[in-house]
N, C-alpha and C positions, 0 to 999 in steps of 0.2 A: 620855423626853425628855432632850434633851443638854443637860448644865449652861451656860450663859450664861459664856461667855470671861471671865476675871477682869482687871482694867485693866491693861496692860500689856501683856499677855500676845500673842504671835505666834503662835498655834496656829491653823491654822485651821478655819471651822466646819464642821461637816458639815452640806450640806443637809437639809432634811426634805421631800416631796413637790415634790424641785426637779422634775420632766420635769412638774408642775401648774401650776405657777408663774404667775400671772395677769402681765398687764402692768401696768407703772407705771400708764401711762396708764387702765388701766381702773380701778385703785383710786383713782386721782387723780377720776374724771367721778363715781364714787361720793360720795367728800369732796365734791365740789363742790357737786354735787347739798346732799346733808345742810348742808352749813354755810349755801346760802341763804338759809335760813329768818327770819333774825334780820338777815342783812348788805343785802341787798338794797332793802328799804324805809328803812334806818335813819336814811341822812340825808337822807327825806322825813317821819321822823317831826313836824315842827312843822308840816309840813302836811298831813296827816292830821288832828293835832288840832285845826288853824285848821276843816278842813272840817268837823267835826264838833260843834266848839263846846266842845273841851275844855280844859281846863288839865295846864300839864306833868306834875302828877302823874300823870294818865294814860297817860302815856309809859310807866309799867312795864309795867301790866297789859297792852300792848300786844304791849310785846317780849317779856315770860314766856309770854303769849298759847300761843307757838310750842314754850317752853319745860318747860310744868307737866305734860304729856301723859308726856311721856318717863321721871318720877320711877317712876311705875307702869307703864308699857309696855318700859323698856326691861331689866328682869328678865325678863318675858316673852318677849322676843324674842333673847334670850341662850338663853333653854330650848328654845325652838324650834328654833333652827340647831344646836343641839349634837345632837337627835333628830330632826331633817327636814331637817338639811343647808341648808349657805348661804343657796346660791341659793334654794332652796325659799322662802325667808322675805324674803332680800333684796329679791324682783320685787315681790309685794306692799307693801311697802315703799314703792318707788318710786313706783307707778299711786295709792297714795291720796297722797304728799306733791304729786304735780303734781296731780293732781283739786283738792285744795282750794288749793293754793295760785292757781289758778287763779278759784276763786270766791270767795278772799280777794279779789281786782282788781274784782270788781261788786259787791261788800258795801254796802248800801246805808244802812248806818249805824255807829257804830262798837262797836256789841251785836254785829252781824251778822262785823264785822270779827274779831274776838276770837273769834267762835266758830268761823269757817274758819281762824283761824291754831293754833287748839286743835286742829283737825281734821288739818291738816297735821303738826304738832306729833308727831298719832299716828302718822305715816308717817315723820317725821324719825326720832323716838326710835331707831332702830335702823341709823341709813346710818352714820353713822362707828363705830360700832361693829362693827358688820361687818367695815368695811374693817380693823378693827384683828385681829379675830380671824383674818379671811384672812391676813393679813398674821403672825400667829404662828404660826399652821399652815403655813406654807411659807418661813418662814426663822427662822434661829438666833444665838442668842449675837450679836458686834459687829455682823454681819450684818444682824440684825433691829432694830438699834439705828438702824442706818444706814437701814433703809428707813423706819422708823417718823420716823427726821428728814426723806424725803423726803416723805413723807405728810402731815408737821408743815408744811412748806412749802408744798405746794399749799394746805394749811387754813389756813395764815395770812394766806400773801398772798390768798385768796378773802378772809378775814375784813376786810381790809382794804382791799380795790382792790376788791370787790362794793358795799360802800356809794357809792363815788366813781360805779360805774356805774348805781346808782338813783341816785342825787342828779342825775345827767345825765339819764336818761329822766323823772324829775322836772320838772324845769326843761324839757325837750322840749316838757310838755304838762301832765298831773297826777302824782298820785303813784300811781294806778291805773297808769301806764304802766309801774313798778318791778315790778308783778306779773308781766309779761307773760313774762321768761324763767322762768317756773315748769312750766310744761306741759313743757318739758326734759326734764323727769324721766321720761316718759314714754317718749323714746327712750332714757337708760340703760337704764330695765328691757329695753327690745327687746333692747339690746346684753350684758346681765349672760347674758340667757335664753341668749343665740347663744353667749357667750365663756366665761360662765365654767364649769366643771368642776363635776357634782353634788356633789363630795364626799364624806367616809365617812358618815353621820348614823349617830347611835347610838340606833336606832329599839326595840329591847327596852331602855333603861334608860326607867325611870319615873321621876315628878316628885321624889318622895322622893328616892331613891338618886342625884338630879341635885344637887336642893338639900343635902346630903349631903357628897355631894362638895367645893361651889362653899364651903360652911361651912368646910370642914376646913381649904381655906384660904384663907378669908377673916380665919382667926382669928389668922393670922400675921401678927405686927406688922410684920412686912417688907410687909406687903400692905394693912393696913387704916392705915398710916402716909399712902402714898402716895393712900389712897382721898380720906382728910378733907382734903390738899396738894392735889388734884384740884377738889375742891369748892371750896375757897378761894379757886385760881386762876382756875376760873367765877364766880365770885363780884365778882371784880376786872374780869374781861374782858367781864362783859356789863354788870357794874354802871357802872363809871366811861368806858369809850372805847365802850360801845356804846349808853347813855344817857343817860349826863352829857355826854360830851365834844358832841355833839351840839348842845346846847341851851345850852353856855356857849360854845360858837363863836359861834352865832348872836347869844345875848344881850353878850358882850365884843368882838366881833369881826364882827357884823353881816355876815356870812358868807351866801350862797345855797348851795340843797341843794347842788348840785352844788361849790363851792368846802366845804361841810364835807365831803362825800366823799370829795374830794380830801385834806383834812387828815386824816380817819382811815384812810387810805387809808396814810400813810404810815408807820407801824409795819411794816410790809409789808417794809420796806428791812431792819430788822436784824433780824427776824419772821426772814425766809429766809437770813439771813446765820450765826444763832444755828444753826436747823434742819437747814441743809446741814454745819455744822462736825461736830452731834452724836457722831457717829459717831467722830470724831478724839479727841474730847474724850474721851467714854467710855473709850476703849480707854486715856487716863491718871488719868480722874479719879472719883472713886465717886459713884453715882448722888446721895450723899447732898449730897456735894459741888458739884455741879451744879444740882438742887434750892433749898439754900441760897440760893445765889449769884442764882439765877433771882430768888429773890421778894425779894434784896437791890437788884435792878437796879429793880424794882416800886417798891422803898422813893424810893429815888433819884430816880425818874423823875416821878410824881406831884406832889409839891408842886413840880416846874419846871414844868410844866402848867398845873398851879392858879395858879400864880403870874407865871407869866411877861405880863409886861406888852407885849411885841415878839410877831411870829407867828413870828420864828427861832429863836426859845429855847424856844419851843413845840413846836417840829418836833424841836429837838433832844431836848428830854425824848420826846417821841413816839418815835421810832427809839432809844431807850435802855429804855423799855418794851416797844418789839418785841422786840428782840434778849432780853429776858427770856423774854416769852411763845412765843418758838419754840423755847427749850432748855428750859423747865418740863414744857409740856406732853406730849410725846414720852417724855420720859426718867421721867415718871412710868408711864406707857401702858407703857413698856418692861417699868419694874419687874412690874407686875403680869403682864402677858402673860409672863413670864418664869419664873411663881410656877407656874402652874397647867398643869396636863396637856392633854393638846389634848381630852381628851371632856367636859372642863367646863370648859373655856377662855372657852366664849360666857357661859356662865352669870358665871364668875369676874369677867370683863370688864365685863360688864352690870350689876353691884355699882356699879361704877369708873362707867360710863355715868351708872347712877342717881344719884350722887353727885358728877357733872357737870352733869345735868340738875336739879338741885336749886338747885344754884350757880346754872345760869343764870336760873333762877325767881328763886330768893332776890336775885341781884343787880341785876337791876333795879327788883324790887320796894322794898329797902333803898334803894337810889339815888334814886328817885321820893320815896319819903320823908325822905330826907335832903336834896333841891331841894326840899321843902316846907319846910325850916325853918333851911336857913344855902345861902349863896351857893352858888353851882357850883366856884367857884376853893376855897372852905372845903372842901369836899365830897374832893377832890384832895389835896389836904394831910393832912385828917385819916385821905383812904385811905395814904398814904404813910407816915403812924406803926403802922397796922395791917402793914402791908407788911412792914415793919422786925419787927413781934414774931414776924409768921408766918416770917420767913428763920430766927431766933433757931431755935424749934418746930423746922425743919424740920432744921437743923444738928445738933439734938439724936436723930434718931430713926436709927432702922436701916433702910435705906433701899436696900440692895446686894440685887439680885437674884441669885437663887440657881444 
């Protein structure tokens, strides 16, 4: 593998499997797909629970629902693609996350609800992961920086203009109508099967000699720095704007699905402003540096949130947390993909995956439990002192892919 361009530097990269090269757009309908799972119903979540007779705490278990599957599945699905090739793994993938996300929409209770979003969840665990691994296998150094920020942007603005679009088929009718673009999925897989290239799979390496591999460096703190910053930042992103923000709209601001959609919708604005620069920025500033700064704009942006009394100072901290969460996420993704060889890239990754999907369990569940016992604007604030020590943490580590 060719070393990762060092900041500054004008050399250019050498492709790797460029005449393979997928298109944006196909790695983009993949992200889309996967990031679904969680955005879509989110700000019809108070009526979900009104239909069922719950209370907000039940918000988390709701959103992890889609989450919790992935901690264990998506090691798994990192060993697969690396010895049955991408595709092989991706299509499946896709036909169970739209199957059940589909029989999430007639769940006729919220038992029933939880356990189709679990189901999906097993089919999610591996789409952006993928995308990420295709994505290191056929580009290099600032190159790969650059396309993982354009990756970073179709994932954020989904994360954020996907709820605004359930909130709308919400308010259309119910909140079963937020399910209905799920079946979707079912024509990516047609189109992964038609477009994308089998790959090398590395069909004689065994499970040992895989996990083996993904260990040796995992154990490099350049790698396993960026893994627990990964999980932090799920932690924040599905904790606070994907289930707080939600329900203190509603409760400060008496908000409909559709107008909170629209409110978390807007991070979307410096989500893809951060995403699209990446690539510039790398090439003067170290990863570690970027990192930092990322979960300093976190620190920043939260207690405007929690606090802000107006809906424009609301919006402003919002687009001050995007613009964060589209330079974190990437340029961690980078580091690691950067670390690992391409025959344990999936496995390497899937570490990274696992310790996203943790996050995103962990953070709504923390969040539900935290609206159980101080306000939603406290809730904001006190994430924004957390914010502040993890930028500290991350300032401090080794963080420069190799």
């Amino acid at each position: 593998m060719n070393p990762a361009r060092s900041p500054g530097s004008d050399a250019p990269d050498e492709p790797v499997n460029a005449a393979r090269r997928p298109t944006l757009a196909l790695l983009g309908a993949i992200t889309i797909t996967g990031i679904m799972a969680n955005t879509l119903p989110n700000a019809g979540i108070p009526d979900i629970l009104d239909d069922f007779g719950r209370d907000d705490a039940a918000a988390g278990l709701l959103v992890a629902g889609a989450s919790i599957p992935g901690i264990v599945v998506a090691p798994l699905i990192g060993l697969l693609a690396d010895r049955y090739g991408r595709r092989t793994v991706l299509v499946p993938c896709l036909v169970v996350f739209g199957l059940f996300g589909a029989l999430g929409g007639l769940a006729p209770s919220y038992e029933t609800l939880v356990l189709a979003r679990f189901g999906q969840g097993i089919g999610s665990a591996g789409l952006i992961n993928l995308t990420n691994i295709i994505i290191g296998d056929h580009w290099e150094g600032v190159e790969r920086s650059r396309m993982f920020g354009y990756n970073s942007a179709i994932l954020t603005v989904s994360l954020t203009v996907f709820p605004f679009v359930g909130g709308v088929l919400t308010d259309l009718g119910t909140w079963r109508y937020s399910f209905v673009p799920y079946p979707l999925a079912l024509v990516t897989a047609v189109v992964v099967l038609r477009r994308l290239g089998p790959g090398q799979p590395d069909r004689d390496a065994d499970i040992r000699s895989q996990l083996s591999a993904a260990a040796t460096v995992v154990r490099n703190p350049g790698v396993w720095g960026p893994v627990g910053l990964a999980f932090t930042a799920f932690v924040f992103v599905f904790g606070l704007f994907l289930t707080v923000l939600p329900v203190h709209l509603e409760a400060e601001f008496g908000m409909s699905a559709s107008e909170r959609g629209l409110v978390v919708a807007v991070p979307a604005v410096g989500a893809t402003i951060g995403a699209l620069l990446l690539g510039r920025l790398r090439s003067r500033l170290r990863a570690r540096t970027v990192a930092a700064g990322s979960f300093g704009l976190f620190a920043l942006a939260y207690p405007v949130v929690g606090l802000a009394g107006a809906l424009p100072l609301l919006l402003v901290g919002a687009i001050v947390y995007g613009l964060g969460e589209g330079l974190v996420l990437p340029t961690l993704t980078d580091i690691v993909a950067g670390s690992a060889p391409e025959r344990s890239r999936g496995a390497v990754l899937s570490v990274q995956v696992s310790a996203i999907r943790a996050g995103q369990t962990a953070g709504p569940l923390l969040a539900g439990a935290a609206m159980g016992v101080m306000a939603t604007g406290t809730v904001f604030v006190v994430a924004g002192g957390l914010a502040a020590l993890v930028a500290c943490a991350a300032a401090a580590l080794r963080l420069q892919p190799r």
